[in-house]
C-alpha positions in Angstrom: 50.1 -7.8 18.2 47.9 -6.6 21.6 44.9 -8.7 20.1 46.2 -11.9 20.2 47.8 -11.7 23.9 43.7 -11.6 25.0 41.1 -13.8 25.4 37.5 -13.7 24.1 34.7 -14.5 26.7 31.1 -15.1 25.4 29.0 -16.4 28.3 30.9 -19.8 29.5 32.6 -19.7 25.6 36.6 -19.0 25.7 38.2 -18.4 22.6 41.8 -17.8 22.5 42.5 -16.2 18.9 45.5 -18.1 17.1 45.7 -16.8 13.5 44.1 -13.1 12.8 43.3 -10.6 9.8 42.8 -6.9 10.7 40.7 -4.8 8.2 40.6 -1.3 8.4 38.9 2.3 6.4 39.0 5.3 7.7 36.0 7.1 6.1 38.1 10.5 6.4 41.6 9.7 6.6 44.1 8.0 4.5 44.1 4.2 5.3 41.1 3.2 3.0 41.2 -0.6 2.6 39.2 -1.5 -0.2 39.2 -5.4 1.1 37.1 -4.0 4.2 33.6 -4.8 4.0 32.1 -1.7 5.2 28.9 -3.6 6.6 27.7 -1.3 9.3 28.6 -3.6 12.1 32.0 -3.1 11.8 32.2 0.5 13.0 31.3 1.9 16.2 30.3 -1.2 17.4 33.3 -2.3 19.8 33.6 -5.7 21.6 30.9 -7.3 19.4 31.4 -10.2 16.7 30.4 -8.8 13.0 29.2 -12.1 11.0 29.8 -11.8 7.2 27.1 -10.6 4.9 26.9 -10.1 1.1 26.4 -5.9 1.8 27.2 -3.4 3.9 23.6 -3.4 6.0 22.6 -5.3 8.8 20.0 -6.6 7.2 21.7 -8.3 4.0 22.2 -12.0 3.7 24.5 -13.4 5.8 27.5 -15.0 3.4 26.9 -18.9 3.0 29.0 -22.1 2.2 32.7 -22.3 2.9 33.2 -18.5 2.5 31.2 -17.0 6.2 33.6 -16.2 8.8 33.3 -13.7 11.9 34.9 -10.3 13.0 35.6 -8.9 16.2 35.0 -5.3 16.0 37.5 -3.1 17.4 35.6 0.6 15.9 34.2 2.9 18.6 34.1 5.7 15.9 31.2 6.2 13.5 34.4 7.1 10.9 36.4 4.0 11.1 35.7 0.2 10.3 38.0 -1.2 12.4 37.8 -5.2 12.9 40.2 -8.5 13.3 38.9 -11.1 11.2 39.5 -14.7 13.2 41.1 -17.2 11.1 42.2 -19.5 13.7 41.5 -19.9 17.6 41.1 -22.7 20.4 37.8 -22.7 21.5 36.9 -23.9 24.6 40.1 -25.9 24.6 39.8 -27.2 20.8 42.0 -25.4 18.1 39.8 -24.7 14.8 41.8 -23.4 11.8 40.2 -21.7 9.3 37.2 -18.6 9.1 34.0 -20.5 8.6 34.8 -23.7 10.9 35.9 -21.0 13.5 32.2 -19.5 12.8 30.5 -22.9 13.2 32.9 -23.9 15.8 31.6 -21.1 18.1 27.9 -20.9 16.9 27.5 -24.6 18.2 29.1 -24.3 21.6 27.4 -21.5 22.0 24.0 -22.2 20.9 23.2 -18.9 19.5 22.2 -18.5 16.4 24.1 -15.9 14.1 21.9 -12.6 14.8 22.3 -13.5 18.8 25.7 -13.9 18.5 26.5 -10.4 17.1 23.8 -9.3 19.9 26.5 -10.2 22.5 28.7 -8.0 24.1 32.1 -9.6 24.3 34.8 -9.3 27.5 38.6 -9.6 26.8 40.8 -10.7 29.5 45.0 -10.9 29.3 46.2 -14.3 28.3 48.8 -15.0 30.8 50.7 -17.3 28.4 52.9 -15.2 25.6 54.3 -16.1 22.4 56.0 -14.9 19.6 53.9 -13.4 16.6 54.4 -13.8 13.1 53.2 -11.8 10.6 52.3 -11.9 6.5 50.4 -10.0 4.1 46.4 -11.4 4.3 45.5 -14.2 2.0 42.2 -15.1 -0.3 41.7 -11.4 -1.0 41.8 -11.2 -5.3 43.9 -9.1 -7.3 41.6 -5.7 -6.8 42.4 -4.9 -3.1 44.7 -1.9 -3.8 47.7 -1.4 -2.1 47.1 -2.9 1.5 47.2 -6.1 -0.1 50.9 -6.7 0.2 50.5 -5.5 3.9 51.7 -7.6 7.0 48.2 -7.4 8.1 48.3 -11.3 9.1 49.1 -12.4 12.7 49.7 -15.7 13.9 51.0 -17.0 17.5 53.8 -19.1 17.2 53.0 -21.5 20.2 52.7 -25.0 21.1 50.2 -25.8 18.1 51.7 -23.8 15.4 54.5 -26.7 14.5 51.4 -29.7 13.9 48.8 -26.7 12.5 48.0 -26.5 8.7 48.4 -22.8 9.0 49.3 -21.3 5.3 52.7 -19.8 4.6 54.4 -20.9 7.6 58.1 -21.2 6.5 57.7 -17.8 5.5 56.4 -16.1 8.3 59.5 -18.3 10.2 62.2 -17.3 7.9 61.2 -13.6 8.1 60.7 -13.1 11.9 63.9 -15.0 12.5 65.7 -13.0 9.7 64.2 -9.8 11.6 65.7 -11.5 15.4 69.4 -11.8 13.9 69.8 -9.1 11.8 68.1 -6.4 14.2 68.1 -7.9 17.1 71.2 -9.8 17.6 70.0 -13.3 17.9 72.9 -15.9 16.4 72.5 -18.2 13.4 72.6 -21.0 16.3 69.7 -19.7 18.0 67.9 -19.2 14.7 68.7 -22.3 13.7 66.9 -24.2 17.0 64.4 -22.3 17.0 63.4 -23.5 13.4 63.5 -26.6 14.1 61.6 -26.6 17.2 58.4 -24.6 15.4 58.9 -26.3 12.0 60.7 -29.6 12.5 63.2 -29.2 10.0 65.3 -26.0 9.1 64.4 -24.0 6.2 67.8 -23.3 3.8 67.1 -20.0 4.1 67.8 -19.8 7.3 71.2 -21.7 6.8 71.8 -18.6 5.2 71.4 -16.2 7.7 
C-alpha cells in the first residue's frame, strides 16, 4: 500500500498514517462504492484533508460525537472521489487509534480549527522506515454498502506498535498475510510461526496449521 510508506506534513505537524480505509466512486466507471460519501471535497481536491459532514456539500454540518473522522483526498478528477480515510496514525510522535481521536488528535496540535484544516494544502514525503501491510475488508460500514463491503480495502502497518495496539481483527489480518507468505511465497511454517509470535505474542492455531 504506497499510502502508508509516506508521511503527512501540515506546517510543523507529522503524521505517519498507521491503520487506513480507502473509499472510492467513479462517477462514470464501474467501481461505485456506495459507502463513499460523495461530499464535494473528496474529488478533485488532491493533498487536502476532507473532514466528515452529514451531506455531500461543503457547506453541511460537520459530523459530531464519536462518529467525525478525516480523509486525505487522493481525487485530482472532477469524476472520481477518491480518498484514504485515517483510522490510525502517530502524530507528532504519539500513536492515536481510532477516526475521531485521530481528528482531535491533529486539530489540537495543530491549532486549526476544522474549515482551516481542510484549507491546508498537505506535503507527503517517503517514510524511510518499511513494514509489512495487512489488509481486511473495512469495518463500521452497515449492511447496505453493496458489494465493496467484503473488500480488502483496510490497511494497517505491521510495525513496532501493532503487537501492544488495540487495532480490530488483528489475528486475522496475521493469519491471512502469513497464509499468503507460505503458500505463495515460500516462506516455512517456522518462519510463520516466529513471526506470529513476535507481532502477536502468542501463535494463532491456525497458523499451526499452515
Amino acid at each position: 500500500m504506497l499510502f502508508l510508506s509516506k508521511m503527512i506534513v501540515l506546517d510543523e505537524v507529522i503524521i505517519l498514517p498507521k491503520e487506513i480505509e480507502v473509499y472510492y466512486y467513479e462517477l462514470n466507471g464501474v467501481f461505485k462504492d456506495e459507502s463513499v460519501h460523495r461530499n464535494e471535497l473528496q474529488k478533485d481536491n488532491q493533498n487536502h484533508f476532507y473532514v466528515h459532514r452529514k451531506g455531500t456539500k461543503r457547506s453541511n454540518l460537520y459530523t459530531g460525537g464519536n462518529r467525525g473522522g478525516l480523509d486525505f483526498v487522493a481525487s485530482d478528477d472532477e469524476s472520481i472521489y477518491y480518498a484514504y480515510l485515517i483510522r490510525s496514525a502517530m502524530v507528532n510522535d504519539e500513536i492515536t487509534i481510532g477516526p475521531n481521536n485521530v481528528l482531535k488528535r491533529i486539530l489540537d496540535v495543530s491549532k486549526l480549527e476544522k474549515e482551516e484544516l481542510e484549507n491546508k494544502i498537505l506535503t507527503l514525503v517517503p517514510n524511510d522506515i518499511q513494514n509489512d501491510v495487512l489488509f481486511s475488508n473495512r469495518i463500521n460500514l452497515g449492511n447496505n454498502t453493496g458489494e465493496y463491503q467484503d473488500y480488502e480495502l483496510r490497511a494497517v502497518m505491521c510495525d513496532e506498535w501493532f503487537r501492544e495496539s488495540k487495532y480490530l481483527d488483528k489475528e486475522k489480518m496475521i493469519v491471512s498475510f502469513l497464509y499468503n507468505q507460505v503458500h505463495q511465497h515460500g516462506k516455512s511454517q517456522g518462519w510463520a510461526l516466529e513471526y506470529a509470535k513476535e507481532k502477536m505474542g502468542y501463535v494463532p492455531s491456525a497458523i499451526k496449521e499452515l
